[in-house]
Legacy VTK file of the C-alpha trace (Angstrom):
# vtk DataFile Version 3.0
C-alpha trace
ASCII
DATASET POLYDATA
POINTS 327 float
-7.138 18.823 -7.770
-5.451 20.568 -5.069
-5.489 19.236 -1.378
-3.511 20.658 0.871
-0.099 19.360 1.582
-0.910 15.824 -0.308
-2.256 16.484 -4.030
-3.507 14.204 -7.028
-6.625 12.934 -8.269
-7.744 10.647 -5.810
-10.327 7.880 -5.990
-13.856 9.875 -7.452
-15.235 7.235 -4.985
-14.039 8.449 -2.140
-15.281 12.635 -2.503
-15.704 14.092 0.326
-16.974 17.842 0.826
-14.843 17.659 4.097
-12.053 16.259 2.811
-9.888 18.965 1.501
-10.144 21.152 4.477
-9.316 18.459 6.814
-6.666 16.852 4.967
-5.082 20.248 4.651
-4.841 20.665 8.546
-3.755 17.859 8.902
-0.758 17.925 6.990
0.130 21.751 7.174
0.150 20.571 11.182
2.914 17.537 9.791
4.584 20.117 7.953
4.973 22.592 10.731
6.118 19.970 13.288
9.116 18.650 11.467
10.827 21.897 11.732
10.727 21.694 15.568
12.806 19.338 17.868
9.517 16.378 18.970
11.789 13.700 19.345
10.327 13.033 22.876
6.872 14.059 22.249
4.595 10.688 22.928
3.482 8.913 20.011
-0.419 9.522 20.896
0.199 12.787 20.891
1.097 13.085 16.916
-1.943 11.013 16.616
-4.203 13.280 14.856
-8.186 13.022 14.514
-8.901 9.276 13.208
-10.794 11.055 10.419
-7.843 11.880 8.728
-6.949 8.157 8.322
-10.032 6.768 7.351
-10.315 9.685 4.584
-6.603 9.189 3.486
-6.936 5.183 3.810
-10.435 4.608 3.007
-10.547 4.915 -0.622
-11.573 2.217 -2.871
-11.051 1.333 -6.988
-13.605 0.058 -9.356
-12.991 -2.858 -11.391
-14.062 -4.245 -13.832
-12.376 -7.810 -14.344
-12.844 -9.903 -17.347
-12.303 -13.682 -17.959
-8.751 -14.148 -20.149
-10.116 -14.999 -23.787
-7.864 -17.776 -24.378
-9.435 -19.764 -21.007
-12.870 -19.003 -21.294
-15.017 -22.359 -21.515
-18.220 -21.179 -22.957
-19.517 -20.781 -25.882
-19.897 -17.024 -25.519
-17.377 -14.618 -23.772
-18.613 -14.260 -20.170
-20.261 -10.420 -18.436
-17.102 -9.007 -16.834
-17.617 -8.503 -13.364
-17.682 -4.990 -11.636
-16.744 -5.081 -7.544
-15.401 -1.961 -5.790
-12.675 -3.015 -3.641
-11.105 -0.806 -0.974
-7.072 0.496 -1.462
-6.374 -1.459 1.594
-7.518 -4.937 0.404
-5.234 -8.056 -1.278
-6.672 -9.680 -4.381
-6.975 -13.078 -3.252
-9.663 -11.764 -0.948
-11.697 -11.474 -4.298
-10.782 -15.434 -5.595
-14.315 -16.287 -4.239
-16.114 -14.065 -6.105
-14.819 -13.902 -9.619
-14.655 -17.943 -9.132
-18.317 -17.738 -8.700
-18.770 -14.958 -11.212
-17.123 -16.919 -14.129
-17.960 -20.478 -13.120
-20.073 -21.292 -16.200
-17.182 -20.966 -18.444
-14.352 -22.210 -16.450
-13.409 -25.798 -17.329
-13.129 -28.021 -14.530
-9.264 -29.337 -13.931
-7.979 -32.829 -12.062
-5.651 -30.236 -10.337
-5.821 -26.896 -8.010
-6.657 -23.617 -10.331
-4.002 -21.114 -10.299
-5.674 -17.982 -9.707
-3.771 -14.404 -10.514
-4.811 -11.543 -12.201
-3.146 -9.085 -14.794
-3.270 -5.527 -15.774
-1.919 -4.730 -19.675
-0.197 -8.004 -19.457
1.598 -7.640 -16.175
0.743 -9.984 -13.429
-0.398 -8.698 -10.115
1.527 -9.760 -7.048
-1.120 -11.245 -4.868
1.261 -10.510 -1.700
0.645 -5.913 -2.455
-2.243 -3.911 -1.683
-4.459 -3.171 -4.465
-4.288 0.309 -4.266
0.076 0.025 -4.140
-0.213 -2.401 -7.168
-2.310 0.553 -8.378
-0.452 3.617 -7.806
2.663 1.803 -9.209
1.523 0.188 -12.828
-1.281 3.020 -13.171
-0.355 6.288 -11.164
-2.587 9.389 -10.487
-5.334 9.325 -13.276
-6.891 5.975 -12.686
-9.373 4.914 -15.202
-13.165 4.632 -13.677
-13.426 1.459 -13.958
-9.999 -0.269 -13.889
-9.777 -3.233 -16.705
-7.874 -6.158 -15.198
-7.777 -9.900 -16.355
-8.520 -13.187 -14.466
-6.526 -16.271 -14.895
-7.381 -19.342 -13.266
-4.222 -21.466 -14.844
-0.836 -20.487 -16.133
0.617 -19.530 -13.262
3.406 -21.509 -12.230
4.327 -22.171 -15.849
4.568 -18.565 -17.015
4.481 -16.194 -14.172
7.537 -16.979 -11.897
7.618 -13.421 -10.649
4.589 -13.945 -8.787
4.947 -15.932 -5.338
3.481 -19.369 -5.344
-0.756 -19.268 -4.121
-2.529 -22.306 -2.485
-4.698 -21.069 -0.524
-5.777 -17.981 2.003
-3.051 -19.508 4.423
-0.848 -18.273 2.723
-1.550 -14.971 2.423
-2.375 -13.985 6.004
1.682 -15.915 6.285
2.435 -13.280 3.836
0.794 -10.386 5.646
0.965 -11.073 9.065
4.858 -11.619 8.408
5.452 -8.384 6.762
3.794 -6.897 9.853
6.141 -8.724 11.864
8.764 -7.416 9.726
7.292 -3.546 10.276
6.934 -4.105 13.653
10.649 -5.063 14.259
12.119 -2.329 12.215
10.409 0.369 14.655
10.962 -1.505 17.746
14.289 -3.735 17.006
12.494 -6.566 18.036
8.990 -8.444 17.132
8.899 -8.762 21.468
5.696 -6.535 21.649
3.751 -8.722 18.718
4.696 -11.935 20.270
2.666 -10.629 24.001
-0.303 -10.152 21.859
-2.872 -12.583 23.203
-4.058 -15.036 20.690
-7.586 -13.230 20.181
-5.804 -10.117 19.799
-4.179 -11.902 16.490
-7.241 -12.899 15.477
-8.579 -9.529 15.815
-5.899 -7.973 13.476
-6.271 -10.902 10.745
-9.854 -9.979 11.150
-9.314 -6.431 10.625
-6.899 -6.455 7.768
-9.753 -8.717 6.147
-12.106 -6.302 6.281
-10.306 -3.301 6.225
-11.223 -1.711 9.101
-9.106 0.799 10.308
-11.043 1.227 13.707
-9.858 -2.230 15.124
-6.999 -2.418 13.204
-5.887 1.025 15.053
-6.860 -0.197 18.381
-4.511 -3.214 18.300
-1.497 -1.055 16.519
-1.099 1.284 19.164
-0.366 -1.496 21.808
2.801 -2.653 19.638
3.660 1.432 18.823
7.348 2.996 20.581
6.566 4.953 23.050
7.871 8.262 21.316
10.242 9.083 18.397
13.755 8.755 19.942
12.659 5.026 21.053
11.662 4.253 17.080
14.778 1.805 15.507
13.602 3.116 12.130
10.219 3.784 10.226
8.648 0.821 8.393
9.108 2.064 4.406
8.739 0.448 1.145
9.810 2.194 -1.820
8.506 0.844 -4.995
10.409 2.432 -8.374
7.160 2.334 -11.170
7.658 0.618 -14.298
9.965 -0.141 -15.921
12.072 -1.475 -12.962
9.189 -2.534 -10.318
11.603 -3.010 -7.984
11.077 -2.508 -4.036
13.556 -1.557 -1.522
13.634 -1.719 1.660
15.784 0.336 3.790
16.446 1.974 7.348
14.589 5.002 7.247
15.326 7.101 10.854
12.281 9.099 12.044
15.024 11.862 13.004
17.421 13.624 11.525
20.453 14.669 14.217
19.503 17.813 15.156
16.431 16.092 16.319
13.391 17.331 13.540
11.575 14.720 12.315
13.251 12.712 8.516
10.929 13.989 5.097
10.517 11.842 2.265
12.937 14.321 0.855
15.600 12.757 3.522
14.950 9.394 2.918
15.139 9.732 -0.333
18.260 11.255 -0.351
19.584 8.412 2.002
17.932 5.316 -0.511
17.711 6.431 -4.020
19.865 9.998 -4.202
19.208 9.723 -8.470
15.937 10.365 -7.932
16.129 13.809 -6.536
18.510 14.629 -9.606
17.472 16.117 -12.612
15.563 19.141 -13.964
12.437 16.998 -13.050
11.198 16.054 -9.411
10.221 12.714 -9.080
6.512 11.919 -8.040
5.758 10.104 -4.971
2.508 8.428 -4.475
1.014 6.741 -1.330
-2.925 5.991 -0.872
-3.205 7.117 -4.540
-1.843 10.840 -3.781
1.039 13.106 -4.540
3.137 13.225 -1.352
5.128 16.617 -0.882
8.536 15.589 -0.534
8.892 17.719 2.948
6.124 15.572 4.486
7.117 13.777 7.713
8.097 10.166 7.887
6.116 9.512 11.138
3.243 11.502 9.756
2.820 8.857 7.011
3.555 5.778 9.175
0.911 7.150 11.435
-1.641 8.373 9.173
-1.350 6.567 5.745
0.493 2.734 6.456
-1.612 0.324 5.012
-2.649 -2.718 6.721
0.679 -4.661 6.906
1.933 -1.466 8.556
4.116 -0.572 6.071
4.196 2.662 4.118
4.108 1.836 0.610
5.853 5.249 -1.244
5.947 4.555 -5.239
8.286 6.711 -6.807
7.291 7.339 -10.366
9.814 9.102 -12.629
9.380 11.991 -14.982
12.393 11.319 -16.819
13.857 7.589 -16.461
17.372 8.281 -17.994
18.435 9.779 -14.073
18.397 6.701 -13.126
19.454 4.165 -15.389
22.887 3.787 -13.909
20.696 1.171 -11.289
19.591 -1.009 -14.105
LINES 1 328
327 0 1 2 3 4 5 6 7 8 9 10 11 12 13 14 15 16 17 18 19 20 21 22 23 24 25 26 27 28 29 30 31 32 33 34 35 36 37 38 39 40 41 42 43 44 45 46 47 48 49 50 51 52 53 54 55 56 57 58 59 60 61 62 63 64 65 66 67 68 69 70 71 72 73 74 75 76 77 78 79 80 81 82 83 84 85 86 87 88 89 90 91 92 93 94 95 96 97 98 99 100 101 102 103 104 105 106 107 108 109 110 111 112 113 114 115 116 117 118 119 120 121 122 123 124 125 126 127 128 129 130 131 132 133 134 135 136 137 138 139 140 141 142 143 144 145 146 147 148 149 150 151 152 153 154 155 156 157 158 159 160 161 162 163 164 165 166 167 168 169 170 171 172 173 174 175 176 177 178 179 180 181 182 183 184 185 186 187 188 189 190 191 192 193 194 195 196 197 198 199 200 201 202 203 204 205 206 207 208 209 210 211 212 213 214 215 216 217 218 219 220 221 222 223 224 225 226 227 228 229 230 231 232 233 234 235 236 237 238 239 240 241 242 243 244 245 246 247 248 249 250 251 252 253 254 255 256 257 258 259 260 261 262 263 264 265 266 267 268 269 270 271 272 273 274 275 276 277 278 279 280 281 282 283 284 285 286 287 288 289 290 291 292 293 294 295 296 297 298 299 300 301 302 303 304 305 306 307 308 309 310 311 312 313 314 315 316 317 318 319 320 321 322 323 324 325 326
């Protein structure tokens, strides 16, 4: 399914009969301004309708999560459990439930459960969006619903690529750090998050729980540069799909020298040049979609970042042999 500047096969959850056309505006608009010179053009001003970012951001994933044979209590193998869960969310925000789903055939323990999921036998870092964990270990053509497993011990012992859990305190460190982090890499400094009053905080935390772009929005553009020339760099993740799952972070300049706005195509060819060699063009996803490689930088940070204000671009490659020289 075609849409516009950004294709794939998004989330059948999120269809829209205004979608396409609105998306495609959007982005032929993106496409059109990084030919010309905007480097002083304010910030609110590339802002396009908030519709576009709830319809780009607000897509969710059914799942259906199962109890792990080899820890289930009961007699009988429990129901799995079905939940739709927005792109935007963090699994621990769905501990309570499954806890309370499966409780009949979880065996009580003198210590704290470990709680952690896993897709096909990969475990699922807590500290990701869903939908990024998603577009990396799954890609385009997500299966309706989306089989994962629940663990509620092993985790420590046999999972030491996943970041220690206790508790929700540590995720909103997690989050609220890594927009810190995003924060600081446009700005050069975390100044502008630090003069946030308290109940502003609060507000975000509160936002990013829910996912609700609204509020989230409203305290963003208070910590925003004022215009594209003031921006240190644009807040980027790259994730490289299986096999590798690695993530880089790098500088990624919202302008090129002449002054038009930096593509994906550009940062790419800055971070990761072996993935623009070869016969076949590497796939870029974000939100769940195909991004056109000539799509703006500041376009994505301002339409599609996900709630630690990061942009979270998976690169998933056609033909793995271009880049095995980085193993």
């Amino acid at each position: 399914m075609t849409r516009g500047c950004i294709t794939g096969s998004h989330d059948s959850c999120r269809a829209n009969e205004h979608y396409d056309s609105e998306v495609h505006l959007g982005l032929t608009c993106a496409m059109d301004v990084a030919e010309k010179t905007i480097k002083n053009v304010p910030l609110k001003e590339l802002v396009e309708d908030p519709q576009i970012r709830r319809q780009l951001c607000g897509g969710q994933l059914l799942l259906r999560i199962r109890l792990d044979a080899q820890e289930v209590a009961s007699l009988s193998e429990p129901d799995p459990l079905f939940i739709l869960v927005p792109r935007l969310a963090y699994l621990p925000f769905l501990f309570h439930d499954v806890l309370e789903h499966f409780k009949k055939s979880i065996s009580p323990m003198g210590q704290p459960y470990e709680l952690w999921f896993d897709y096909n036998d990969i475990a699922l870092k807590w500290h990701f969006p869903v939908g990024v964990l998603c577009d990396v270990l799954v890609g385009l053509e997500v299966p309706v619903p989306w089989d994962l497993t629940f663990h509620y011990r092993g985790n420590s012992k046999n999972h030491g690529c996943l970041l220690p859990f206790s508790g929700m305190a540590d995720l909103q460190r997690s989050v609220m750090n890594a927009f810190k982090q995003a924060i600081c890499l446009e700005t050069g400094s975390t100044t502008l998050f630090m003069r946030l009053e308290k109940k502003e905080q609060m507000n975000l935390w509160n936002a990013i729980l829910r996912s609700d772009l609204d509020t989230f929005s409203q305290v963003v553009q208070k910590l925003r540069c004022t215009n594209l020339s003031e921006c240190k760099s644009m807040a980027i993740r790259l994730h490289l799909a299986a096999p590798w799952d690695d993530v880089l972070l790098h500088k990624a300049p919202a302008l090129q020298e002449n002054g038009t706005a930096s593509t994906v195509r550009d940062f790419l060819r800055l971070t990761m040049p072996p993935l623009l060699e070869g016969g076949d063009e590497v796939e870029i996803l974000l939100q769940g979609l195909r991004v056109p490689l000539e799509t703006p930088l500041f376009w994505l940070a301002l339409h599609a970042s996900y709630l630690d204000h990061f942009v979270h671009l998976v690169a998933r490659i056609p033909n793995p042999t271009t880049i095995e020289s980085l193993d």
